[in-house]
C-alpha positions in Angstrom: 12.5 -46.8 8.3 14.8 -43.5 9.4 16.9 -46.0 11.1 17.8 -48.3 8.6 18.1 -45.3 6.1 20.6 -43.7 8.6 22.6 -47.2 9.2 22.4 -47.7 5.4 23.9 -43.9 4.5 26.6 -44.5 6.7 27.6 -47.6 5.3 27.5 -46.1 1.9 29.7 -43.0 3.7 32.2 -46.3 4.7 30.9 -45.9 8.4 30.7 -49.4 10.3 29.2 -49.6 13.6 32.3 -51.8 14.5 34.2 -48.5 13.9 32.4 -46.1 16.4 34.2 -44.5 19.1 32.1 -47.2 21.5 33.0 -49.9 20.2 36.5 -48.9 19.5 37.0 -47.3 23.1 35.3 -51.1 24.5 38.0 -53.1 22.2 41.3 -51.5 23.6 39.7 -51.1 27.2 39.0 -54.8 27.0 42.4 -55.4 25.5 44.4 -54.1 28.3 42.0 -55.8 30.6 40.1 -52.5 31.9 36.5 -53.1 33.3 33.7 -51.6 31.2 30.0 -50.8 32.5 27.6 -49.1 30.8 26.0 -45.4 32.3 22.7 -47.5 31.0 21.1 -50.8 31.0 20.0 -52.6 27.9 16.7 -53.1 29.4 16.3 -49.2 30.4 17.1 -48.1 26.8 14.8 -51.0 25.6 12.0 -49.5 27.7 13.1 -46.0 27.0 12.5 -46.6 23.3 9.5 -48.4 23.6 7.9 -45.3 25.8 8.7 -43.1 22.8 7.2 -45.5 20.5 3.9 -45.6 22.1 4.3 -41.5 21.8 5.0 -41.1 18.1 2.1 -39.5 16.7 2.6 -41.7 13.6 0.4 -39.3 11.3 2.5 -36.3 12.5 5.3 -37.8 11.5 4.7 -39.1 8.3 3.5 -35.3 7.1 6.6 -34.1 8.8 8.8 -36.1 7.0 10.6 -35.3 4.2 9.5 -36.7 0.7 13.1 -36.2 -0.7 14.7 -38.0 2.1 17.3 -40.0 -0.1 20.3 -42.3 1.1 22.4 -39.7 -0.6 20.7 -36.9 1.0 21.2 -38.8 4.8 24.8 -39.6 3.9 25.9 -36.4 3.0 24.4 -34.9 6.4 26.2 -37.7 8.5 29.6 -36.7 6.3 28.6 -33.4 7.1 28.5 -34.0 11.0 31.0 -36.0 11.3 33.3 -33.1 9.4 32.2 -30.6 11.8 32.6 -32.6 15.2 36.0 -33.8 13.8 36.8 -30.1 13.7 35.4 -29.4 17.2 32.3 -27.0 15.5 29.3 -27.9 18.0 27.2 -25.7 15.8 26.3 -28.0 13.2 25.3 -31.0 16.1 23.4 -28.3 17.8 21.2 -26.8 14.8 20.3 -30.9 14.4 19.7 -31.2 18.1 17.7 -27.9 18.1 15.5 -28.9 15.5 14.9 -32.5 17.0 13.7 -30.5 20.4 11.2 -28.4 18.4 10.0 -31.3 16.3 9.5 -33.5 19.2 10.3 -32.1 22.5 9.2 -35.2 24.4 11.1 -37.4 22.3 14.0 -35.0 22.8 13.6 -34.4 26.7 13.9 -38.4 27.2 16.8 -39.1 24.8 19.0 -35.6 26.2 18.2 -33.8 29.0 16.8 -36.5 31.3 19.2 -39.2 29.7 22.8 -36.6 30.0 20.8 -35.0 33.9 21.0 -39.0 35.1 24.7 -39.5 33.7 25.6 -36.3 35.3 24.7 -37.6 38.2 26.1 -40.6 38.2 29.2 -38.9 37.0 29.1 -36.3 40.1 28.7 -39.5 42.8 31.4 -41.2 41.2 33.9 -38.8 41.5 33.8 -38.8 45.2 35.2 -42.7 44.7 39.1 -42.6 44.6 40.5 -43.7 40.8 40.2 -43.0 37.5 37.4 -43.3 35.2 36.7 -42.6 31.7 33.3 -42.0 30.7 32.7 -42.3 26.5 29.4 -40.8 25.2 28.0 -40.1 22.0 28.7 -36.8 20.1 24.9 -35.4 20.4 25.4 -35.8 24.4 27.9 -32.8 24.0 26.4 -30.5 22.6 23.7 -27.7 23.0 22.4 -26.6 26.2 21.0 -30.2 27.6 24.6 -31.6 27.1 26.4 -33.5 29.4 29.0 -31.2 29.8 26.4 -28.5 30.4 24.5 -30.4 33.0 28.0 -31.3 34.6 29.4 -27.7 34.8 26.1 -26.6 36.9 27.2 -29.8 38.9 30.5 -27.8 39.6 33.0 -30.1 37.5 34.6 -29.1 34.7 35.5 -30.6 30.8 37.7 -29.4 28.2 37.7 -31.0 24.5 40.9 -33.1 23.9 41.8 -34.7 20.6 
């Protein structure tokens, strides 16, 4: 029910799936005839959300959810983030992530840390290959002290923002 609150709030913020920064990134790669592979299989995500599933303590949730949760309530915090990454402030992604952890550290432990601690690696090995790769991921992947860029720096390879 989250889910379809979130995709519905950001339709109603004029947010379309078709305009992410995935599928964007995928359309003009494709267009100019780049290869594309995902850091993740279908399957492994499939299986990743159906472990946290079976974990959802459904009760927990329910009296941890909001009662004023409204479509105008989720669209405004989506307009909100997408404000503050647009302006390179991480604080406002990392308060949400920071929350998430407390709420449901499990929950957050398989979506972040293990999720951006395998992409690191993969990230590390590939750079020993000669060429050029660019790597996309979502916007809560780069932030807080699980992020990607986090868990690549103690790898010893640096990022930098660019706009």
């Amino acid at each position: 029910a989250t889910t379809r609150l979130a995709i519905d709030s950001g339709k109603a913020n004029g947010m379309e799936v078709g305009n992410g920064a995935d599928m964007v990134l995928r359309h003009v790669a494709q267009s100019q005839g780049k290869p594309v592979e995902a850091l993740e299989t279908l399957e492994s995500q499939l299986a990743m959300f159906t472990r946290i599933a079976g974990n959802v303590d459904r009760a927990q949730m329910a009296a941890q959810a909001p009662s004023s949760l409204s479509e105008q309530a989720v669209a405004g915090a989506m307009a909100g983030m997408q404000s503050a990454w647009k302006r390179g402030d991480q604080a406002v992604l990392v308060s949400l992530l920071d929350q998430f952890n407390r709420s449901s550290p499990a929950t957050y432990r398989m979506l972040f840390t293990d999720r951006n601690g395998r992409w690191a690696d993969w990230v590390a090995a590939r750079m020993q290959t000669p060429g050029v790769v660019f790597v996309a991921v979502g916007a809560g992947h780069l932030a807080g002290p699980d992020s990607l860029l986090v868990q690549l720096a103690m790898r010893g390879i640096p990022s930098r923002r660019v706009n």
